[in-house]
DOBADREN-964003 format. One record per residue (C-alpha): x, y, z; residue number from 1. Coordinates in nm, 2 decimals, decimal comma. Each point is the difference from the previous one (the first is absolute). Example, Ala and Ser with C-alpha at 12.3 -4.5 7.8 and 13.67 -1.06 7.14 Angstrom:
BEGIN
u  v  w  i
1,23  -0,45  0,78  1
0,14  0,34  -0,07  2
//
This chain:
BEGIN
u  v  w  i
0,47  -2,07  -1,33  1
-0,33  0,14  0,06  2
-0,12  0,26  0,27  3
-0,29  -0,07  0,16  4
-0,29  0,23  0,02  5
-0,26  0,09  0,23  6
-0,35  0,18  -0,07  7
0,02  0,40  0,21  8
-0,38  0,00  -0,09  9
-0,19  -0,29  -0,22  10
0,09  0,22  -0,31  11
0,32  0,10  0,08  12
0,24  -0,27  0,01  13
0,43  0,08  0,05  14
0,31  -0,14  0,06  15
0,11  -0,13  0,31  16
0,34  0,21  -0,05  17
-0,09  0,38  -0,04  18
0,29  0,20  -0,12  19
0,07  0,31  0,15  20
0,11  0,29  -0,12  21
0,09  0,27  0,28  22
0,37  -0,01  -0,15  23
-0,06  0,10  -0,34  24
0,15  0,34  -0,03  25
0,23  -0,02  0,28  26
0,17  -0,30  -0,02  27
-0,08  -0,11  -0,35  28
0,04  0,18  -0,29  29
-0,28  -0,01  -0,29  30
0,19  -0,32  -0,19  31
0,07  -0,17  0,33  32
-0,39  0,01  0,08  33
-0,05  -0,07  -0,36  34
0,20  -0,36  0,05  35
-0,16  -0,09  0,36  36
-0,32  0,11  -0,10  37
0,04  -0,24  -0,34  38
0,15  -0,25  0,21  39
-0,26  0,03  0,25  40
-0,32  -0,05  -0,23  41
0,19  -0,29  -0,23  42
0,00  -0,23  0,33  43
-0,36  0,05  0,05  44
-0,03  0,33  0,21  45
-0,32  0,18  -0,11  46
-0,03  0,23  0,36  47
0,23  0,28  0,05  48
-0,02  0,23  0,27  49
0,08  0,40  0,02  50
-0,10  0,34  0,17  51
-0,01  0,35  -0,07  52
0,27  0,08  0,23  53
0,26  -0,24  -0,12  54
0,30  -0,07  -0,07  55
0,15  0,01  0,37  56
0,14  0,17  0,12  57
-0,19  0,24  -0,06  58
0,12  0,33  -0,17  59
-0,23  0,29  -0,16  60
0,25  -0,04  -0,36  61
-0,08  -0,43  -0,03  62
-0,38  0,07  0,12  63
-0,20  -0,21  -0,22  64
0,24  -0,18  -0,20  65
-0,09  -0,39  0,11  66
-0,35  0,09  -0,12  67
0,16  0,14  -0,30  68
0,24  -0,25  -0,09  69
-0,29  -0,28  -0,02  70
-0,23  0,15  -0,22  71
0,29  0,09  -0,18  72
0,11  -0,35  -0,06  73
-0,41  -0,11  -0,07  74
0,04  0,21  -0,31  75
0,31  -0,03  -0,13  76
-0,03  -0,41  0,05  77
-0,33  0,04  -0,15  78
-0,17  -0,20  0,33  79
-0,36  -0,08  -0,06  80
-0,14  0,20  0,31  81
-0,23  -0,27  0,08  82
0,29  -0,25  0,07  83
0,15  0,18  0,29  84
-0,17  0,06  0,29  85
0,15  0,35  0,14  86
-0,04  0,15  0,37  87
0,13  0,32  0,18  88
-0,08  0,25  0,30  89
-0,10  0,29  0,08  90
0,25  0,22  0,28  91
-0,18  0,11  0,30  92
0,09  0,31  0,24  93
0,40  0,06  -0,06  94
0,18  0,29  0,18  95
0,27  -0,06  -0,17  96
-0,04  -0,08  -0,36  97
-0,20  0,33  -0,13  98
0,13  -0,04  -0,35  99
-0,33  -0,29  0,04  100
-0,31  0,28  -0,01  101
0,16  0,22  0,18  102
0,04  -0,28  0,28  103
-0,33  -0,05  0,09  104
-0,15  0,05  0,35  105
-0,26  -0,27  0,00  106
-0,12  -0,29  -0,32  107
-0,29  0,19  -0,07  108
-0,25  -0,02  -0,30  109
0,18  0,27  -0,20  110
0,35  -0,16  0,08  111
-0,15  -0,30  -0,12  112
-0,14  0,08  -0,35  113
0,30  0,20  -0,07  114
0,25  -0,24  0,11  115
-0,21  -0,30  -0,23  116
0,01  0,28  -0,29  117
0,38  0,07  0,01  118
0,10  -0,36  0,04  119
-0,21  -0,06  -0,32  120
0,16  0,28  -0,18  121
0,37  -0,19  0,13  122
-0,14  -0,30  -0,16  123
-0,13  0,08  -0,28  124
0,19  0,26  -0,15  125
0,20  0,00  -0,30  126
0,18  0,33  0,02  127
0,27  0,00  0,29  128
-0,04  0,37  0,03  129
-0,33  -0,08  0,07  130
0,08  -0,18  0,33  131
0,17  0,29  0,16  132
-0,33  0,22  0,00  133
-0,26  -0,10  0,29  134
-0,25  0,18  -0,20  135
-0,04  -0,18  -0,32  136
-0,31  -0,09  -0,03  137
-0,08  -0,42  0,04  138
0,03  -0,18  -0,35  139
-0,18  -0,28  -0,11  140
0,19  -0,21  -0,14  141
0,09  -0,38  -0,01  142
0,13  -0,03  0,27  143
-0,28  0,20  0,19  144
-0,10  -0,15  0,32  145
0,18  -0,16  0,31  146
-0,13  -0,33  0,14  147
0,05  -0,03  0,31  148
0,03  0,37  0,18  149
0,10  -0,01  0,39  150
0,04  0,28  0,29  151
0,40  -0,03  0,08  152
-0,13  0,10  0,35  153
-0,23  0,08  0,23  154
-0,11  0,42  -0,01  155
0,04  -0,10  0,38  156
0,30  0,26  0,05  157
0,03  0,33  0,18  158
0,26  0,31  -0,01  159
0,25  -0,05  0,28  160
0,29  0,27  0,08  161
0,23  0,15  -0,27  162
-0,22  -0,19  -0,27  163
0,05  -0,30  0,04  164
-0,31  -0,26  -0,01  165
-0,11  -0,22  0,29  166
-0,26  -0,30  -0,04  167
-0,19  -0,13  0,25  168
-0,04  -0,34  -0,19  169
0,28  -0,26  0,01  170
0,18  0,00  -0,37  171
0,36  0,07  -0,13  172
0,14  -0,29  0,25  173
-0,19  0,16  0,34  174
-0,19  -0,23  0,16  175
-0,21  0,22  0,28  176
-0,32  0,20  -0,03  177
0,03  0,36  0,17  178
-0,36  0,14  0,11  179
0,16  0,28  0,07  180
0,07  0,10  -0,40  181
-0,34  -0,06  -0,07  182
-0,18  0,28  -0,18  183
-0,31  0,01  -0,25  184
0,14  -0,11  -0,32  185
-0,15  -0,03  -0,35  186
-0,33  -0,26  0,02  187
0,00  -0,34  -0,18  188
-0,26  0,14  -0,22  189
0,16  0,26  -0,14  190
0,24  -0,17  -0,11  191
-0,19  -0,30  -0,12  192
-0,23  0,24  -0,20  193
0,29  0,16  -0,20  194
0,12  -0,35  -0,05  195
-0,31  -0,14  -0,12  196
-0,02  0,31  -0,22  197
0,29  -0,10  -0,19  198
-0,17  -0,34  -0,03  199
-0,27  0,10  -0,13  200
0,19  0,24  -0,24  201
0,21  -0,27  -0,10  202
0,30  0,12  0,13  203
0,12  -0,30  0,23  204
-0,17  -0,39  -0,02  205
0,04  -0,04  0,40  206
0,15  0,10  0,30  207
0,19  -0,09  0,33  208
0,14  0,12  0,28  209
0,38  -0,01  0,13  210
0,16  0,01  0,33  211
-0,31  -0,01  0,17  212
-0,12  -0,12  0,32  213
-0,31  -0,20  0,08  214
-0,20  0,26  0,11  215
0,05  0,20  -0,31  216
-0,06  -0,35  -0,21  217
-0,29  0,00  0,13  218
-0,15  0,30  -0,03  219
0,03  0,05  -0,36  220
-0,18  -0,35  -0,04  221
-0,25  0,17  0,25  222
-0,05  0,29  -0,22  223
-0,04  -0,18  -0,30  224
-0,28  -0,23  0,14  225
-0,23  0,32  0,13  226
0,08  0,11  -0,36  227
-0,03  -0,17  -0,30  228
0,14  0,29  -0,20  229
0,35  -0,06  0,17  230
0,22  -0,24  -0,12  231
0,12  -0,28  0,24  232
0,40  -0,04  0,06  233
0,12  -0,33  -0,18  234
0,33  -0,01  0,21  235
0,20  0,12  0,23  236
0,41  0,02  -0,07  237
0,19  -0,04  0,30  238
0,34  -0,09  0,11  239
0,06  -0,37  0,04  240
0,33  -0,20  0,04  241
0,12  -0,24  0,25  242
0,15  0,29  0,19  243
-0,37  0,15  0,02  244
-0,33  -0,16  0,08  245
-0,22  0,23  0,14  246
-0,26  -0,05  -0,27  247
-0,05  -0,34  0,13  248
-0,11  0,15  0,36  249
-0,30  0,20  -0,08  250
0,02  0,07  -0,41  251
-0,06  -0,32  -0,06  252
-0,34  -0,06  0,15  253
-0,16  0,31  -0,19  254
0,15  -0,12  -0,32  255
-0,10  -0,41  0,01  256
-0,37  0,11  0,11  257
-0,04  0,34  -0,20  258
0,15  -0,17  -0,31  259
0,28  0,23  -0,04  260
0,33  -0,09  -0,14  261
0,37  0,04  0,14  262
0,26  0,16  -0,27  263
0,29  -0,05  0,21  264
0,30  0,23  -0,04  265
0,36  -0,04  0,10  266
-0,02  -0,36  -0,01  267
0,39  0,03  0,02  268
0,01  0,28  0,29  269
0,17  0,23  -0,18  270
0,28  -0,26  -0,17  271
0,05  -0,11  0,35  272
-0,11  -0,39  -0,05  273
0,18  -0,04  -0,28  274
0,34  0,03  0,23  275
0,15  0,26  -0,21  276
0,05  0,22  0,31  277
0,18  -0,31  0,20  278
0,31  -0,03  -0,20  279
0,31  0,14  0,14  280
0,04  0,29  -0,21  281
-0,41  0,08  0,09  282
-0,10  -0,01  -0,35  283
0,02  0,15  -0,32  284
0,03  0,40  -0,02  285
-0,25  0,01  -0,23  286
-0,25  -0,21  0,24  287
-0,26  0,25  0,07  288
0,02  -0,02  0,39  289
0,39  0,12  -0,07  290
-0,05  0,20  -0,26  291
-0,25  0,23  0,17  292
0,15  -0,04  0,34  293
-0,16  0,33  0,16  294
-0,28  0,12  -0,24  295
-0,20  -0,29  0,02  296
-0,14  0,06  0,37  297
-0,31  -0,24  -0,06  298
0,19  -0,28  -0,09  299
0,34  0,01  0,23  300
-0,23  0,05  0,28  301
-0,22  -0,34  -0,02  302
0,27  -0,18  -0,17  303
0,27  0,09  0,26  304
0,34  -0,19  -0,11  305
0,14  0,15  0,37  306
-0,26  -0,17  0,17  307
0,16  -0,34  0,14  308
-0,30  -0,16  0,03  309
-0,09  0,07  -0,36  310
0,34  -0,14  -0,13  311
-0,10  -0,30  0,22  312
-0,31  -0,10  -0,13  313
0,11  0,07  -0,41  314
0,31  -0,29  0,13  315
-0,28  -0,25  0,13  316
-0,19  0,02  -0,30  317
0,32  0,00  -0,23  318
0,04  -0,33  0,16  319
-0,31  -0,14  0,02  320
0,08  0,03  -0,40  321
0,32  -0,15  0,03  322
-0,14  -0,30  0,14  323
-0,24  -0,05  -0,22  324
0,25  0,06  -0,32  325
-0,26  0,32  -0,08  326
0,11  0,33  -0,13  327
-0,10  0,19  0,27  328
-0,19  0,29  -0,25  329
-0,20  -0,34  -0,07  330
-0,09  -0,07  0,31  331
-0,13  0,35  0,10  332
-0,18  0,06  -0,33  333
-0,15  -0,38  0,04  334
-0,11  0,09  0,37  335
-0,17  0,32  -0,11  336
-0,16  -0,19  -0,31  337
-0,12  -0,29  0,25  338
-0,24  0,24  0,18  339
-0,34  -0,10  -0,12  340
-0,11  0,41  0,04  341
0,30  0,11  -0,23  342
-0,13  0,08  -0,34  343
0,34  0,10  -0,12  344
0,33  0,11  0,17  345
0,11  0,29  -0,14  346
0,44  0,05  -0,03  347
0,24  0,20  -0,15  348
0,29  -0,05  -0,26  349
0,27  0,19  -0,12  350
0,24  -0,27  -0,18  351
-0,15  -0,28  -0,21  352
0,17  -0,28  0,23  353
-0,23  0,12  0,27  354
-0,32  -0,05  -0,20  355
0,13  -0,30  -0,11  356
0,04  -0,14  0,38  357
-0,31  0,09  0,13  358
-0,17  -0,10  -0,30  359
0,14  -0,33  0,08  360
-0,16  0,04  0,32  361
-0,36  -0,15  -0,15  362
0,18  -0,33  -0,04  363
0,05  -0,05  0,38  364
-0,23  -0,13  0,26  365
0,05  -0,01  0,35  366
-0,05  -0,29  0,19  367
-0,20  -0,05  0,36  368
0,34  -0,05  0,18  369
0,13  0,32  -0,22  370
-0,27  0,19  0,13  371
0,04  -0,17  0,37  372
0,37  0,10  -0,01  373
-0,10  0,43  -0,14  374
-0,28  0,03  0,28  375
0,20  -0,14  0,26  376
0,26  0,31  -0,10  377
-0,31  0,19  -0,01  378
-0,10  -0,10  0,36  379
0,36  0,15  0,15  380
0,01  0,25  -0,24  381
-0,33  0,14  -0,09  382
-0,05  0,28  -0,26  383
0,31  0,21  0,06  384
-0,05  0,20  -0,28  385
-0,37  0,07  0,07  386
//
């Protein structure tokens, strides 16, 4: 079978599927991300997803290793460059994870050039012992430039007690703005000018944004109309699953009339659609949500398995599936794929029978009484994993 593909910009065309990588170095050893990433770019994938902080859960010993493991396989599979189409993101402010420039306090211009250099030097590399230095100087190589180069989040965070951050914008799962965290943060055109510097360096093709709200969508295309010299965000890649859409409430307006495409991450929720977690023994050990239990706060906190109402809505949907003799990873990839702002939906692998299945995914489409049936769930149940 074929995957469909969709154009991110008119010269810039990718897979539906985008194959990410957050678990390479963690969960997957080199060979293992060897064989999905083969397995992966034989069925048609040509997009694959990363970031500077992965793998997760986070740790200062794996810190780069997704990013790593990638270019890695590029080389030693001899992948023209020009056939795969490769994105990742920058970390902004982090408390917590200061092995990542010392855990920056803001995403400013310096963070950013920096940040763009190392992850090149991760990518293109030959010399492991290279990787381990964060001041080896950026290489041109081959395997030079990153096309698609997004801010993981908004600088839009401030130092609460005993170091921990607070955010006054909505991400991670929260779903309220708080005026009261509010504090000048770093402008949209700093940051756009150190991006568009590494445009116009070569460094990086295009950029995006990720777990961003509207009003931060919209400033960065504001910024870049004033100035020509800043580049204009090409997407935005936000979560979206059938257990959460809040893109479609105010997202989705910016991004139909600003032209700005959806990459749509955690298509599953976590592993939660497929209905792994639902079986009586709760799932595999090795199923990340079990096999991190306690170090993976982001995750266990929007994808709550103790919530009842959570647990609820995965069975209506496992059902919906049941009547409709649909796998029910096919019907959660195929409603994600149906959205006509997703450019590509963006999941995670760490066995080869789970590529497989949500590869097969593309074959399914969903009816109008399969979608009447979902948003009906939707209507009692809506976005509880927002």
């Amino acid at each position: 079978m074929s995957i469909p593909v969709s154009n991110l910009t008119p010269t810039l065309q990718v897979s539906k599927l985008c194959f990410g990588t957050m678990t390479f170095g963690e969960q997957n050893s080199l060979s293992e991300s060897f064989n999905l990433l083969d397995k992966a770019f034989d069925s048609g994938i040509n997009f694959f997803d990363s970031a500077e902080m992965y793998p997760v859960p986070q740790r200062a010993e794996s810190y780069g290793r997704s990013e790593e493991y990638f270019g890695r396989w590029i080389r030693e599979r001899k992948v023209a460059r020009q056939r795969v189409v490769f994105a990742t993101k920058v970390s902004g402010p982090s408390g917590q994870m200061t092995w990542i420039r010392g855990g920056p306090t803001s995403l400013d211009s310096r963070n950013i050039k920096e940040a763009i250099d190392n992850r090149l030097v991760h990518f293109t590399t030959k010399s492991d012992t290279a990787l381990v230095s964060q001041e080896y100087p950026l290489l041109r190589a081959q395997t030079d430039y990153i096309d698609l180069y997004q801010v993981h989040w908004p600088d839009r965070f401030v130092y609460g007690p005993f170091k921990y951050l607070r955010h006054y914008v909505p991400m991670f799962g929260e779903t309220d703005y708080d005026p009261a965290n509010q504090y000048n943060h770093v402008s949209f055109e700093e940051q756009l000018d150190a991006l568009g510097r590494a445009v116009d360096a070569g460094k990086i093709r295009f950029i995006g944004v990720s777990n961003e709200t509207p009003y931060g969508v919209m400033k960065f295309l504001q910024a870049a109309e004033k100035n020509p010299a800043y580049p204009r965000i090409i997407s935005v890649q936000n979560s979206y699953n059938l257990l959460c859409r809040n893109f479609d409430s105010g997202l989705a307006e910016c991004c139909h009339l600003e032209r700005v495409k959806l990459l749509a991450y955690s298509p599953l929720a976590m592993g939660l659609l497929s209905g792994k977690y639902m079986l009586p023994d709760g799932g595999a050990a090795d199923a990340r949500l079990n096999l991190f239990r306690g170090r993976y706060s982001e995750g266990e906190s929007r994808y709550n398995l103790l919530n009842p109402t959570i647990r609820e809505v995965i069975k209506a949907y496992i059902s919906i599936a049941e009547r409709y003799d649909i796998h029910p990873v096919s019907l959660a990839i195929a409603f994600v794929l149906g959205h006509p702002l997703v450019s590509s939906a963006i999941f995670g692998a760490t066995k080869l029978w789970q590529l497989e299945q949500v590869v097969s995914a593309c074959e399914v489409k969903l009816n109008a009484e399969i979608i009447a049936d979902i948003d009906e769930v939707h209507s009692r149940f809506p976005n509880p994993c927002s």
